[in-house]
C-alpha positions, 0 to 999 in steps of 0.5 A: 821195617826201614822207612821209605825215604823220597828225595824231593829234587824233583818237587821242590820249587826254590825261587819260583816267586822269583823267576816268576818276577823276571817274566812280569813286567809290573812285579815290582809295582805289584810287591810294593803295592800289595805286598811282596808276600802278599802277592806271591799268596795270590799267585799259591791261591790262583788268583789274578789281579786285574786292576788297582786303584791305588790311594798313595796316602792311604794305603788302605784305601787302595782297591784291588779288582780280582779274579778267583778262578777261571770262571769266577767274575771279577771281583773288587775289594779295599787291599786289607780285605783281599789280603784277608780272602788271600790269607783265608784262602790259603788257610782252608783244608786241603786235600791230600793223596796217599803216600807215593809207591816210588820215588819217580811218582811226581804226581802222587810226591805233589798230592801228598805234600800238598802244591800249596804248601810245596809253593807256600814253604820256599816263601819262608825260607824252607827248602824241602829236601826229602820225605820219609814214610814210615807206617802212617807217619811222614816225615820231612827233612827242611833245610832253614837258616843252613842247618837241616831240621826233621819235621812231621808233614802233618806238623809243617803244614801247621807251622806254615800256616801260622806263619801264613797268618802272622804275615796278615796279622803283621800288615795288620798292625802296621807301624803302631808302637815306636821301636823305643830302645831303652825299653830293652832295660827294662824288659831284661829285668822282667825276665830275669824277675821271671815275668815274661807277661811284662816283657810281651807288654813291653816289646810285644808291638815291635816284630811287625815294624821291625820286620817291614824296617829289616827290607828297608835300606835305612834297616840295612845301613842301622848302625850295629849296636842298635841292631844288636840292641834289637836283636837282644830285644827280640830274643828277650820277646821270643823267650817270653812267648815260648814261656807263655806257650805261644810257639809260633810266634816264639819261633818266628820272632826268634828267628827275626831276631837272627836275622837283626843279629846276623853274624854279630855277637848275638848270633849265638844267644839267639840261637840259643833261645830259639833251641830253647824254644824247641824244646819247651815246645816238645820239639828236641828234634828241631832243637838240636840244630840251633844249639849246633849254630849257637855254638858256631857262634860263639856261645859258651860249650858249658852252656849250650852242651847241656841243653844239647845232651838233654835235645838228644836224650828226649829224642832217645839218642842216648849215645850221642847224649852221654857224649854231650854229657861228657863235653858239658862236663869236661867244659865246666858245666856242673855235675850237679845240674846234669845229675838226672841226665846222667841217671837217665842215660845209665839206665837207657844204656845199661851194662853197654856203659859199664863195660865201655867205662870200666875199659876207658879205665884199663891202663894202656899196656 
């Protein structure tokens, strides 16, 4: 049976945070006090900030007085504790409806997403385009970064809320450990000694300040070298943490890195790097789309072609596989390192590719 495939036009709320600034007079003071994404959780959680207190040389000082709720008394709190409740709040489970019976049932597409999670995705830069249902499995297709990546439901809630949480646990750490460049060296040798642990204590204190300094104008107006030394730092800490197990935050570092990178000639490592994640994670699927940029961007076809065949041969496309699998080779990728591939793909298609072969050496007449 064919799954049924539900656009998400009528659901999805792209820019909402931002038309919601444009009717606030003080949304600007509240971003940089609170914190941009902070006070968009506030608005995803339902709860309105009534009063701050405001101490401008400790930041941590500041009182935050609160509502929760319609009936709720006001409540007050030092600013890193209501980001605390804010992030705690957002992360309790949520309830969800059944899938919906026909694509014009608003109500029922809300419930089985989620609200939350539809207002909390766009904050991250994910656009949902649209919900397929087949049996008891829900799949969403996300637009992130210009490519469209295919992502369980159950598994994007998940990867939202990590992301929820490294927001806190970002603030959290403040600005401690200097973004010292010269540590780059370094960890490039850990990684190529295969000692990724050394490389995360390295550069594992650099996404938090890196992350704040990106938004800033001094962040913007870095000179280009150091902001290819940063990326190649940050694809070097992404690298490790997806070796160590540590997805989320691999993904999120990795694509950091991307945005440092920008269209320079790093672009296409990272990009790489985050495939690379993908696929050590068990993720082929997701993975298919960053080796495409990799190699939009310059990144060797001898190299990420293979990586490519091998996204498709774990997602069972054995076709576009062994078309992979002929451009890595005809690139110069070694036969020797995509011999199992090879193996696997003749056996998935069997007499098919014999006979396709066999006419491929049928001279012309």
């Amino acid at each position: 049976m064919a799954a049924n495939v539900f656009p998400l036009d009528a659901v999805r709320t792209d820019g909402w945070f931002e038309r919601i600034g444009e009717s606030i007079g003080s949304f600007q003071a509240l971003c940089e006090i609170v914190g941009e994404r902070f006070f968009a959780f506030s608005l995803v959680a339902g709860v309105r900030i009534t009063a701050l207190t405001v101490d401008r040389r400790n930041p941590d000082a500041t009182i935050v007085e609160f509502v929760a709720g319609d009936e709720e008394p006001t409540r007050r709190a030092s600013l890193p504790e209501f980001r605390r409740q804010l992030v705690g709040a957002l992360l309790t489970e949520d309830k969800h409806g059944p899938p919906p019976a026909r694509e014009t049932d608003v109500e029922a597409l809300q419930a089985h997403i989620g609200v939350r999670h539809l207002l909390l995705a766009p904050l991250f830069g994910l656009s949902l385009r649209r919900l397929s249902v087949d049996g008891d499995r829900s799949v969403i297709a996300v637009l992130r970064d210009g490519f469209e990546e295919s992502i369980g439901l159950e598994e994007l809630r998940t990867a939202i809320s990590a992301l929820v949480r490294q927001d806190l646990e970002r603030v959290s750490s403040g600005a401690r450990g200097a973004i010292d460049l010269a540590k780059v060296a370094e960890a490039e040798e850990a990684a190529q000694a295969g000692d990724p642990a050394r490389v995360v204590t390295l550069l594992g204190s650099w996404p938090a300040p890196l992350a704040i300094f990106l938004r800033t104008p001094e962040g913007q107006a870095l000179a280009a070298d150091a902001r290819q030394l940063i990326a190649k730092g940050l694809g070097l800490l992404g690298s490790a943490c997806a070796r160590l197990g540590e997805s989320p935050q691999a993904e999120e570092i990795l694509r950091l890195g991307i945005q440092w990178a920008g269209e320079g000639p790093l672009a296409g490592d990272l990009f790489r790097r985050l495939g690379e994640a993908y696929l050590t994670d068990g993720r082929p699927g997701e993975a298919i789309a960053p080796f495409r940029r990799a190699m939009h961007y310059g990144a060797a076809a001898a190299e990420i072609l293979p990586l490519l065949c091998r996204a498709y041969l774990r997602r069972g496309k054995y076709v576009s596989a062994h078309a992979c699998l002929r451009k890595a080779l005809a690139a110069g990728a070694p036969l020797q390192t995509l011999a199992l591939e090879q193996s696997q793909i003749e056996r998935a298609l069997g007499p098919a590719l014999t006979r396709w072969q066999a006419l491929l050496a049928t001279p012309a007449r």
